[in-house]
N, C-alpha and C positions, 0 to 999 in steps of 0.2 A: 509409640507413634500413633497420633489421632487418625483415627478416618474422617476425612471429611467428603469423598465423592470423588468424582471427575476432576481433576485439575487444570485442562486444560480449555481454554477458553476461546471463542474468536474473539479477535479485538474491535470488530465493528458492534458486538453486542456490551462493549464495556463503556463507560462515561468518554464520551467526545468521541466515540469509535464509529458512529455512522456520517462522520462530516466525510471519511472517506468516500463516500459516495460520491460526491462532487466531482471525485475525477471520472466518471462516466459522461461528463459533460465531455470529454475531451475521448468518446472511444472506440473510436478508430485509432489510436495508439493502440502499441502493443503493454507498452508500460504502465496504462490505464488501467487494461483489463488486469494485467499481474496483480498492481497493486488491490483492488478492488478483490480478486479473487485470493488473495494473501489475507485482504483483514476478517474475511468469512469462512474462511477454516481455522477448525478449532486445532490450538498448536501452543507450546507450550512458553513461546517467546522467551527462551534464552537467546542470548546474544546470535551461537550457531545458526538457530533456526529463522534468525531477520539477515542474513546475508542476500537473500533473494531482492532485498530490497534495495539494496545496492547497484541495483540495475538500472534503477529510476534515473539517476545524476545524470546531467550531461555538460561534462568538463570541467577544470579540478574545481573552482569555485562550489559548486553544489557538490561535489564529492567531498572536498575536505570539510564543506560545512558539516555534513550526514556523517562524516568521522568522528567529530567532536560532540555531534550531538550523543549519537552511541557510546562515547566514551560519559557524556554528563549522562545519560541513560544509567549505563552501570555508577555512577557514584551516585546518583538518586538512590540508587536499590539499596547499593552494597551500605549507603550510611545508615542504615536501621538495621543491618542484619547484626545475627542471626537470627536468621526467623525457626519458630518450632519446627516446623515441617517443611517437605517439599511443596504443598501445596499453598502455602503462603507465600512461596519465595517465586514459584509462576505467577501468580496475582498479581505479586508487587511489580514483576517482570514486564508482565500486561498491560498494567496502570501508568510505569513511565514509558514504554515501547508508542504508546499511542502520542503523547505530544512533543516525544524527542525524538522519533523514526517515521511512523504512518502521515500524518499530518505536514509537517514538512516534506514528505515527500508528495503528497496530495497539493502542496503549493507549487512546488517544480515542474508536477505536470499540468496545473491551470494556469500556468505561464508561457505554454506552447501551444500552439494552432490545433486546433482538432483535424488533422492530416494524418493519411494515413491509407494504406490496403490494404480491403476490404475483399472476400469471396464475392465473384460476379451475381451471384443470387443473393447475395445483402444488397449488393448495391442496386440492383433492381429493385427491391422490397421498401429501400429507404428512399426511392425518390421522390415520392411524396409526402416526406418531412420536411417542415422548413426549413429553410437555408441554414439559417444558424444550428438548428440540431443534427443539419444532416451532415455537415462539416464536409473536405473536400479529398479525394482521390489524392494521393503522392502527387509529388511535381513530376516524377518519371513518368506517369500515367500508367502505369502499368496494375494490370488488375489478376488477383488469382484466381486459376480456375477454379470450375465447379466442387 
């Protein structure tokens, strides 16, 4: 077996992997920040370790789509294996994870309101951001403590 290093990668450092970023437009969600903090740890994106991202969906339409796209994800991979090593086989893992999981789910969540709460000392600290970046408090209103 070759060495080749670390195999494990974050997916915002791979091709097309920092458009997740986009959903920081929207973050005051909780599922912004997840995502966001999902494609910057370095992991080894098998199938196992994107279930977190499953969290994203809201209701079956965006669920069954991100089903089918994880399933065309493993047949993207699986149709070129066997790869030599482990470490080829997280790469390839990494490379379709990003436009068949991250990215569509990075659309799901720029198609909802930047709504959300927020710790009462963010929300003091962001109110002189503008309206559009600073997005708005839950409709309960309700804010967490310090």
């Amino acid at each position: 077996m070759a060495k080749h290093g670390f195999p494990y990668r974050a997916p915002a450092l791979m091709p097309g992997g920092l458009l997740v970023l986009a959903a920081l437009t929207r973050w005051r969600r909780s599922e912004a920040r997840l995502l966001v903090a999902l494609a910057f740890v370095p992991h080894t994106t098998l199938p196992y370790e994107l279930v977190p991202l499953f969290l994203v969906p809201r209701g079956w339409r965006q669920m069954s789509s991100l089903v089918v796209l994880s399933h065309l994800m493993w047949w993207v991979v699986s149709r070129e294996s066997p790869y030599p090593d482990f470490y080829y086989t997280v790469i390839e893992y990494t490379r379709a994870s990003i436009p068949c999981l991250y990215l569509p789910c990075t659309l799901m969540i720029l198609r909802r309101p930047n709504v959300g709460v927020v710790p009462t000392w963010l929300e003091t600290r962001v109110a002189t951001w503008p309206r559009w970046m600073r997005g708005a408090a839950s409709e309960s209103g309700a804010q967490l403590a310090a």
